[in-house]
C-alpha positions as CSV (number, residue, x, y, z in Angstrom):
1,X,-4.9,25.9,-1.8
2,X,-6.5,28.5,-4.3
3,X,-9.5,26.8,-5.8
4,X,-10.9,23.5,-5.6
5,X,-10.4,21.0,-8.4
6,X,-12.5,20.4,-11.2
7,X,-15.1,17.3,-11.6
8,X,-12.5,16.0,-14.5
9,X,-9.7,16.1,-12.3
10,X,-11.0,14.5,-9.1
11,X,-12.6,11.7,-11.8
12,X,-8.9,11.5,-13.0
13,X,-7.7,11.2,-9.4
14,X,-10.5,8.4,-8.7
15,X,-9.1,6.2,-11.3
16,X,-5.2,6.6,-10.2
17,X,-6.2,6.3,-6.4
18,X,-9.0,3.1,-6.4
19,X,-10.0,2.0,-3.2
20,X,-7.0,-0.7,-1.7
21,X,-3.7,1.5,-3.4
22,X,-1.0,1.3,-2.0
23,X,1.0,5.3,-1.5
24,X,3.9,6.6,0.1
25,X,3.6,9.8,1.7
26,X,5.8,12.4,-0.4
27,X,5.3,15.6,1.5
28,X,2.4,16.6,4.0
29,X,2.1,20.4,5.3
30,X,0.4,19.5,8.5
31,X,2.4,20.6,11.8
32,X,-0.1,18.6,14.1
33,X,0.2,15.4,12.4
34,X,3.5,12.5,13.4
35,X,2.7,11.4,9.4
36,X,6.5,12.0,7.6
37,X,7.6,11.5,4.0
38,X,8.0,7.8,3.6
39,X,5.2,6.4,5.6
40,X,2.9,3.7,3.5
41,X,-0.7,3.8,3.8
42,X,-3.7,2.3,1.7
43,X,-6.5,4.6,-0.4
44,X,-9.8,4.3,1.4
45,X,-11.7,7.1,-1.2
46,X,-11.3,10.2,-2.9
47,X,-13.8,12.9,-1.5
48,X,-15.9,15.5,-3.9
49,X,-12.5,18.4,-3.3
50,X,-10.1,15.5,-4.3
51,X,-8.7,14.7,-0.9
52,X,-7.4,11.1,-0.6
53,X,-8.1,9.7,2.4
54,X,-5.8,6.8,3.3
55,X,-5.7,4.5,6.1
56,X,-2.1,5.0,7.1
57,X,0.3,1.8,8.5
58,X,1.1,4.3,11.9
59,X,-3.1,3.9,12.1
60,X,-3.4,7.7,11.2
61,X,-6.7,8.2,8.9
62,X,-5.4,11.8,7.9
63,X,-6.5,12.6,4.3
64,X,-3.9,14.0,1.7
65,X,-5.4,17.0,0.6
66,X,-5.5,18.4,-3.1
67,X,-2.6,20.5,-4.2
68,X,-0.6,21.0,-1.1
69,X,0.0,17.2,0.1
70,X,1.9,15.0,-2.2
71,X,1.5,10.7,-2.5
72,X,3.4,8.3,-4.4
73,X,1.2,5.0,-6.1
74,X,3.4,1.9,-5.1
């Protein structure tokens, strides 16, 4: 990731990604993690860098982080 995002897009990602959404992880480039494209998870917050911390179905609490991880809204 080159920069973080600005307060207008992590606002913007806030209102998509409300506490209690429903994602599907797209893509995720995190060797260490057993998360793969397809797993479901719900939105617990959106931090200040505009990482979306989900509680994941496989009970992983891994966040998706801005502009390298990738989620789908259900």
């Amino acid at each position: 990731m080159d920069r973080l995002p600005s307060k207008t897009a992590v606002e913007r990602l806030r209102a998509r990604f409300p506490k209690g959404t429903r994602v599907e992880l797209i893509k995720m480039d995190d060797p260490y993690t057993r998360l793969r494209p397809g797993d479901l998870g719900t939105v617990d917050f959106v931090d200040d860098t505009g990482t979306i911390f989900c509680t994941w179905d496989s009970g992983s609490s891994l966040g998706v982080v801005y502009g390298e991880d990738r989620v789908r809204k259900l």
